[in-house]
C-alpha positions in Angstrom: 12.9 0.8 3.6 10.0 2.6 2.4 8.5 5.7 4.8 5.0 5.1 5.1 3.1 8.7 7.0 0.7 8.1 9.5 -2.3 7.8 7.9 -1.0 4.8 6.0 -0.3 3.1 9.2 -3.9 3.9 10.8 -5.0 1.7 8.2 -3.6 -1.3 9.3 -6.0 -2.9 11.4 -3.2 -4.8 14.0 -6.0 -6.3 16.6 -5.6 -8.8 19.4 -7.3 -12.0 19.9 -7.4 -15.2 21.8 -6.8 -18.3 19.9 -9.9 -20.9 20.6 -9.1 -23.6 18.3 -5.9 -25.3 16.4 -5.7 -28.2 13.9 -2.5 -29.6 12.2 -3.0 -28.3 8.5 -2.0 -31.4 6.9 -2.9 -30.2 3.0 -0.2 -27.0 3.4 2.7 -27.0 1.2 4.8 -26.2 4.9 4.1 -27.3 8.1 1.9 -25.7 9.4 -1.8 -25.0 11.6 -5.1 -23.7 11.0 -6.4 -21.8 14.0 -9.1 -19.6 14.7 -9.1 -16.2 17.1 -11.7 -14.3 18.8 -11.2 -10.5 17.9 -13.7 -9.5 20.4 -16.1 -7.3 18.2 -14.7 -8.5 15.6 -15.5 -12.1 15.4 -13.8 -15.4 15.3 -11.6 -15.5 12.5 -9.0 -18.2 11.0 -5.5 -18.1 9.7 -2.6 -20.5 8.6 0.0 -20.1 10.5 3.8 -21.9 9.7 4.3 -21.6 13.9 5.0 -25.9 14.8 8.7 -25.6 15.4 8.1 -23.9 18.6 4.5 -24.0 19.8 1.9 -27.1 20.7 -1.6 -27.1 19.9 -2.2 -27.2 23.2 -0.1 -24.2 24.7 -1.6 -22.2 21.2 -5.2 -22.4 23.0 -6.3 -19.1 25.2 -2.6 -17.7 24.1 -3.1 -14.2 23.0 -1.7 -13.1 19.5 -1.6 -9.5 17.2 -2.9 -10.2 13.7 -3.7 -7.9 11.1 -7.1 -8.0 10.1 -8.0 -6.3 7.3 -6.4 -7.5 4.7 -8.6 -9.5 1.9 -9.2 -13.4 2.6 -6.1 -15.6 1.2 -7.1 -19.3 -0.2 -4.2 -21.7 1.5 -5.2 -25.1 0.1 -8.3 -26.4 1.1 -8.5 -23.6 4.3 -9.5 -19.6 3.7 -7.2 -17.4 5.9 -9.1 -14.1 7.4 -6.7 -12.6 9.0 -2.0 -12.5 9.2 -1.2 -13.8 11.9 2.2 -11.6 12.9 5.9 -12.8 14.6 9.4 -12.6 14.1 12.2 -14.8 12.5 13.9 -16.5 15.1 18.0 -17.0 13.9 17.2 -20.7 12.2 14.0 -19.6 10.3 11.2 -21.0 12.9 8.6 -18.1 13.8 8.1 -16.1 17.3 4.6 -14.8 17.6 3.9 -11.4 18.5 1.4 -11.3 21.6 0.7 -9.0 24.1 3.0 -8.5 27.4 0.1 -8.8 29.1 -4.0 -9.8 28.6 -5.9 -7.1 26.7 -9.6 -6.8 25.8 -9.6 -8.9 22.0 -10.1 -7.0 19.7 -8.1 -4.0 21.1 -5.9 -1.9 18.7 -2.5 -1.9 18.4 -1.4 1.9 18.0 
């Protein structure tokens, strides 16, 4: 593992947001999502996200996430991802979001 010092990590924009809108991303080479997240300040912003083993659509809306959002806009397909979405590897490869333990202001820092 690399050591990274401190200002490396305070440029790392890790915001929260509240996901408003998700839609099967059929053209993906994996199964996957498009949603969109409001950072608050920040704006709505959208991101692929390979997430379907364990979450619905429908439980994805008003759930809040951590995504980094500074990183340069990545062509998926037909569908321009803003922002990383950011989880964990569960033990058989599916993905377990990283969210708040509790509702923060979106667009809040993670530090």
């Amino acid at each position: 593992m690399e050591t990274i010092n401190w200002n490396d990590f305070e440029k790392v924009e890790l915001r929260v947001g509240t996901i408003t809108k998700v839609e099967d991303f059929a053209e993906a080479e994996k199964s996957a999502y498009k949603i969109w997240a409001d950072f608050g300040e920040y704006g709505i912003k959208k991101s692929s996200v390979q997430i379907k083993k364990l979450y619905s659509k429908e439980e994805l809306v008003g759930k809040q996430i951590v995504g980094v959002i500074n990183f340069p806009s990545k062509q998926i397909a037909n569908f321009t991802s803003d922002f990383l979405t950011t989880g964990f590897p569960g033990e058989e490869g599916e993905v377990i979001l990283a969210i708040p333990e509790r509702k923060v202001k979106n667009g809040s820092k993670l530090f």
